[in-house]
N, C-alpha and C positions, 0 to 999 in steps of 0.2 A: 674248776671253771664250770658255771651252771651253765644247762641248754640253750639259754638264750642266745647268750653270749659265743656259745659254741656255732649256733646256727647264723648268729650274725658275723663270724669271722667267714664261717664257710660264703656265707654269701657275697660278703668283700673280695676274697678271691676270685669268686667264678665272676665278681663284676669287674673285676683288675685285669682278667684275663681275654673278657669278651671287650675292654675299654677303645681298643686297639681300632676297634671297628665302627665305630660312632665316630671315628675324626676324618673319614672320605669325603671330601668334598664334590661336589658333584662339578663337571667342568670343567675342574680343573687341568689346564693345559702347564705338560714338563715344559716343552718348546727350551729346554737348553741351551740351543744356541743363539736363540733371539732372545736370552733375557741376560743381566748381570748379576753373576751368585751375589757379591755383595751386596748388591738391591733389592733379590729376593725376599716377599716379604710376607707372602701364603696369603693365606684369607679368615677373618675372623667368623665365618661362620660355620658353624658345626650343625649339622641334618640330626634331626628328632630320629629318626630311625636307627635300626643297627641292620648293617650288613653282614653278606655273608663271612667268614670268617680267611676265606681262601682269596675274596674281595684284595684284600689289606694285603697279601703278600702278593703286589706287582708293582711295577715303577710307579705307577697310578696313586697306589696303595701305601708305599713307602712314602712319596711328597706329600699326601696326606695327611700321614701319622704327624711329617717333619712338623705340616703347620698345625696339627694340634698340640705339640708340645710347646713350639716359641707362644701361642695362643693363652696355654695355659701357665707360661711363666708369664707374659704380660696382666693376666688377672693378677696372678700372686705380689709381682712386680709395684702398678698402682693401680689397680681396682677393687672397690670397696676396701673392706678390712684386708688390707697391703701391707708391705715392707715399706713404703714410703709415709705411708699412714699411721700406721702402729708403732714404727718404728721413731716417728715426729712427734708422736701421743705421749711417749714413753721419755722421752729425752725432753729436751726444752725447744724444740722450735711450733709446736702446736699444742694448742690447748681444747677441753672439749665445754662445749656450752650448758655443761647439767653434769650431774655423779657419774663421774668414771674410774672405773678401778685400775683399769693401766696408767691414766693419768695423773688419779691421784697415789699411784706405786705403793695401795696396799693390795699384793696378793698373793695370797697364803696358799699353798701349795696343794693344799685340798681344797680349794672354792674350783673350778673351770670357771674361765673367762669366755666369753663368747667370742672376743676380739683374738683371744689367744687361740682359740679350735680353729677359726677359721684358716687363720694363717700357715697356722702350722699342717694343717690338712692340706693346703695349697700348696705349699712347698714341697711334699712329700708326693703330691700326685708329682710335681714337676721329676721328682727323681724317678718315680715309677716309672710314669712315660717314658722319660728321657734313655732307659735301659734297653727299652724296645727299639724305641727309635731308631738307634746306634747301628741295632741288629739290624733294623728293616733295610736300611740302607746301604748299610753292606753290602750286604744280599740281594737288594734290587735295584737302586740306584744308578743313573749311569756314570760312568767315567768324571768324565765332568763336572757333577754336584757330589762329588764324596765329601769334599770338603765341607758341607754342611755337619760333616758328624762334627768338626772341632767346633760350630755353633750349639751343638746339642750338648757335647762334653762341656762345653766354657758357660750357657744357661744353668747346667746342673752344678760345678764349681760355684757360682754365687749362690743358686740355693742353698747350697751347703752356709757359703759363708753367713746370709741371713740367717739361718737357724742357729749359730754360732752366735751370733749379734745377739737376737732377740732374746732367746732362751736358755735356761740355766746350763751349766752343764750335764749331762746325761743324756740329751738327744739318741736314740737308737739308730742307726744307720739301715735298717732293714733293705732286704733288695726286694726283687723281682726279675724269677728268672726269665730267659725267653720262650720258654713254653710255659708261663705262666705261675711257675711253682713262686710262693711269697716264702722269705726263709728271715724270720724274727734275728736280728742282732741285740745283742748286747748293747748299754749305754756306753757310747764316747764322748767323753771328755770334750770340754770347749775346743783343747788343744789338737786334740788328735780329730776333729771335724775338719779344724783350718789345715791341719796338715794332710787330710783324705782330699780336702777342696782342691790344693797346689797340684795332685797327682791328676785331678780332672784339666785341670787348666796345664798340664805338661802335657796329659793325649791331645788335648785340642790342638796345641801348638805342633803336635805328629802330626795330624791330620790336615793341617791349616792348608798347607802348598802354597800355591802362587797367592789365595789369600789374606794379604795383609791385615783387611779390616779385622779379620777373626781372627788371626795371630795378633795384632795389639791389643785386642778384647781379653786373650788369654793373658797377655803380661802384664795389663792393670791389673787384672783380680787375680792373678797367681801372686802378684805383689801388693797386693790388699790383703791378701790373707797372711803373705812374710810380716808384712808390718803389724798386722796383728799377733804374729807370735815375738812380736821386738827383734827379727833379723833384719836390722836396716840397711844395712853394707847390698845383702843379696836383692831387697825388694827395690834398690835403686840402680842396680844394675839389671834387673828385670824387666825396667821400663824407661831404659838408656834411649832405644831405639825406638820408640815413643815419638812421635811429633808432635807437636805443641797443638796442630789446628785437629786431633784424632777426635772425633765423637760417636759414638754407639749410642742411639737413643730407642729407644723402647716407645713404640709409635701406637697412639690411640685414634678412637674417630669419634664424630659427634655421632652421638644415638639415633634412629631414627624413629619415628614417630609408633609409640607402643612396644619400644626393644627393651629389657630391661637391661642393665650394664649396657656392656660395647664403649666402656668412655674412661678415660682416667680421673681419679677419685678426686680432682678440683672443683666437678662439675658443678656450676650454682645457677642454674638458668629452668625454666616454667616452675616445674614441682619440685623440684630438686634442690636442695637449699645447702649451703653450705653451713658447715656448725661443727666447724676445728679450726676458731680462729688464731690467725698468725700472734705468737707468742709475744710480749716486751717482759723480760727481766723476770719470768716466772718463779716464784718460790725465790727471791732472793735472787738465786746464782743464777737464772736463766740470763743469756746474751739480750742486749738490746737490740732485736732484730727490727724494732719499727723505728725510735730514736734516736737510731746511729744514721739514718737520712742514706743509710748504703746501697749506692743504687743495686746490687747483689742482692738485697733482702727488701725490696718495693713491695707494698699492700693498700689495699685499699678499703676504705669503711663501707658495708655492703648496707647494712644495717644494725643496726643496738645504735646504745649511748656509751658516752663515755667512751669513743672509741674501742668498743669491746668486739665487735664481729668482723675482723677484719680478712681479706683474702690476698693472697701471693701473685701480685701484679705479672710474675712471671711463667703462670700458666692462663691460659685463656679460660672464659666461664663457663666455655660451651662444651668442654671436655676434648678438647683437640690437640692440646699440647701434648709434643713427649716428652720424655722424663727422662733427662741423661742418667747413663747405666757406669758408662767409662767414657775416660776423655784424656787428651793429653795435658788438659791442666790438673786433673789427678795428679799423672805422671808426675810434674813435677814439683806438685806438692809431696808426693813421697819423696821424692829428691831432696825437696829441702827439708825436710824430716832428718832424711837419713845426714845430712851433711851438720845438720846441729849436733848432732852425736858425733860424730867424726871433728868435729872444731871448726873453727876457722869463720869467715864471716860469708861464705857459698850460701849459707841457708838463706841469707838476709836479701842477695843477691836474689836466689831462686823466687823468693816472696816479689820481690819489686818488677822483673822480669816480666810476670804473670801482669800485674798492675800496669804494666806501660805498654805490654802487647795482646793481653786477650780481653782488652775491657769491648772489644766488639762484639762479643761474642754472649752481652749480657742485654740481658729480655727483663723487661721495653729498654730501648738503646739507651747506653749511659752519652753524656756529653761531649767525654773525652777519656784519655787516659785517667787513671785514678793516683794520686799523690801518693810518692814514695813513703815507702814505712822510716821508721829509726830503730834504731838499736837499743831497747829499753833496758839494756846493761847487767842483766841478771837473768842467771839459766831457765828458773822458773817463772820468769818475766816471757822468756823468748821462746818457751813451750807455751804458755797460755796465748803468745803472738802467735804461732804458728797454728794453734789448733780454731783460733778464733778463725783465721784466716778460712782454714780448712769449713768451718762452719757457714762462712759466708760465699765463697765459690760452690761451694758442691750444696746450698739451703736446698731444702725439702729434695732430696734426691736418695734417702735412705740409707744416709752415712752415718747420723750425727751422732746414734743410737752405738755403734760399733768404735764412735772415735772417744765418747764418754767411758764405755768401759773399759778402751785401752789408756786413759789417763789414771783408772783407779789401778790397771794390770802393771803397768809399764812403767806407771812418773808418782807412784804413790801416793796420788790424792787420795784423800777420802769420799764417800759417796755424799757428805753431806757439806759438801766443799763444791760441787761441781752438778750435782743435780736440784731441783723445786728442791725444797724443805718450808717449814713454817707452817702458816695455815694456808689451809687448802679451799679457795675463794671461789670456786668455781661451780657452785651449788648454791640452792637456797637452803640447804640445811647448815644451821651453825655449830661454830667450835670443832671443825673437822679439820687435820693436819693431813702433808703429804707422810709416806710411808718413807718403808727404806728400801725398798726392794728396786733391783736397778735391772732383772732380767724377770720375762714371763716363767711359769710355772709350765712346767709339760701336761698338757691334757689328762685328764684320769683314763682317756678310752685307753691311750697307750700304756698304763696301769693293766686293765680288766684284761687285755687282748693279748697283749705282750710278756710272755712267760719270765722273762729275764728281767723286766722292769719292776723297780722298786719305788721309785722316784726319782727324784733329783739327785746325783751325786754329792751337788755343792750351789749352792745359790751367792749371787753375788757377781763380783771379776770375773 
């Protein structure tokens, strides 16, 4: 490893280590017993300075740290280059207005993507932090807010899962200690990610206590990541106790005048433009998310022709929407997953269920209940029902990307069955096709920096 590189690792550390100290918010009042843990919701400003180091380890110091990690999974989450974003880019519910190489799914494993660094840098500060966190609060926390660690453990459990989602297999799980020491991992496997994720979302569910909200938060995504390993029996008994009206949303604010960010990635209002617009039938296989008229997938023509620039009626423009994380129609869309596998007509049940009692709960108000499905008679008829479904309740929420490669993992499709294919239209350059590649490439830093990294174990499911 040359000096450069040598000196820029060292520098990542000592910046890993002093990061801890930049998330004090100034002001900030604990007030425990005047506030509701589950409402608890920090502050999204983070101070230009660094503090002292000694600052960071008191009660003061530990709710600080808390709210710059939820802080900085709501970046990773939907702002800018997101899991919501990238994750839509890549799959078929968003498209991008000019040459994109996630969108159009050519990329080779030695280019870096820009859309790919970021993300993945994102996710991994959230685990870094998130290690500290745990500790801080431990350790100085009162009684009271311990329960916050099972939100720290269950944010880091779906980082995990995104990077799962998005990226090949080989992810490195690297830690960091609590005195700052970084200890390079080995690459894990897709599979052994989703199953290090379960073992985050079982401490949280330790830690959870009288906290409900954060104990269901843990058994959606403990059982998001079962159903991503195809144990369906376990992932629907994980989210039994699930109620139907459960939402975890991930809450942004409108920017203020000269802030850059601070807003989730819908935002199309002064300078700000939108340009990922909402998908119809992309590459062939994409879903018809404007044509099917479902009020689940509303958009609106902001600008272009030919209805080409279109935005998701169900975030607002000013960047104030949040962006459901987990929810109890999850729930029981894993339910009726898991019950098609098990037999019997409960899936078709669980699908209509959703339909006749949570259409209130869709943005802008649908008119009524939504008409009962039928029974399209055929198993791979009543997977493509169920996952369509799943496409349309959970749209632009950072699933669709993780439900496509468990249909190439789990149900045999092909990638060129179920992702764009054809030519790739979304450029003024011609004769360009989509690729075949259905996950991001791991960064090359994590190449250069990481002793154990070779690349990718496996590209693809």
């Amino acid at each position: 490893m040359n000096s450069k590189y040598r000196n820029e690792i060292r520098r990542t550390r000592h910046a890993t280590k002093q990061a801890l100290h930049l998330w004090l918010v100034t002001g900030f009042a604990l007030g425990a017993g005047a506030c509701s843990l589950d409402g608890l919701t920090g502050s999204d400003t983070l101070p230009l300075d660094m503090s002292e180091p000694e600052t960071i380890e008191s009660p003061k110091g530990a709710m600080a740290a808390y709210n710059g990690v939820v802080a900085q999974f709501r970046s990773a989450f939907g702002e800018g280059n997101s899991v919501v974003l990238v994750g839509g880019i890549v799959s078929d519910e968003l498209s991008v207005s000019a040459l994109d190489a996630i969108d159009q799914r050519q990329l080779p494993e030695e280019i870096d993507n820009f859309r790919a660094k970021q993300i993945y840098s994102k996710l991994h500060q959230v685990r870094g932090q998130a290690s500290q966190v745990v500790r801080l609060l431990e350790l100085h926390a009162p009684d009271t807010l311990q329960a916050l660690r099972a939100h720290v453990h269950a944010i880091t459990g779906y980082a995990e899962i995104f990077l799962a989602d998005l990226f090949c297999s080989g992810v490195p799980l690297s830690t960091i200690d609590f005195d700052g020491d970084f200890t390079y991992a080995r690459p894990s496997t897709t599979t052994e990610i989703y199953q290090h994720a379960i073992s985050l979302f079982d401490l949280a569910r330790v830690h959870a206590g009288d906290s409900t909200r954060f104990d269901y938060l843990a058994r959606v995504g403990k059982a998001r990541a079962l159903l991503a390993l195809g144990q369906y029996d376990s992932a629907a008994v994980t989210v039994a106790e699930v109620p139907d009206d459960f939402r975890f949303e991930v809450n942004y604010k409108v920017p203020v005048s000269g802030e850059v960010g601070g807003s989730n990635v819908f935002i199309h209002t002064g300078n700000i433009y939108w340009t990922y617009p909402v998908s119809e039938g992309e590459g062939l296989n994409g879903l018809d998310y404007i044509t099917s008229n479902d009020p689940r997938t509303q958009s609106s023509l902001i600008y272009g022709v030919n209805n080409t620039i279109r935005h998701p009626d169900k975030y607002a423009r000013d960047g104030s929407s949040p962006i459901l994380l987990a929810s109890g129609i999850e729930a029981r869309l894993i339910e009726a997953e898991a019950a098609l596998h098990a037999g019997g007509p409960a899936w078709l049940l669980k699908l209509n269920h959703l339909r006749q009692t949570m259409w209130t709960t869709i943005v802008p108000a649908a008119a009524g209940p939504l008409p009962d499905l039928t029974d399209p008679g055929t198993y791979d008829a009543r997977v493509d029902l169920i996952f369509r479904e799943r496409a349309f309740w959970l749209f632009l929420t950072g699933q669709r990307q993780g439900d496509m490669r468990r249909l190439i993992r789990h149900y045999g499709r092909m990638q060129n069955e179920i992702y764009p294919i054809g030519p790739y239209t979304w450029s003024n350059i011609p004769g360009l096709s989509y690729g075949s590649d259905v996950d991001l490439p791991i960064p090359n830093a994590e190449r250069v920096s990481n002793p154990y990294f070779d690349g990718c174990l496996s590209r693809g499911a």
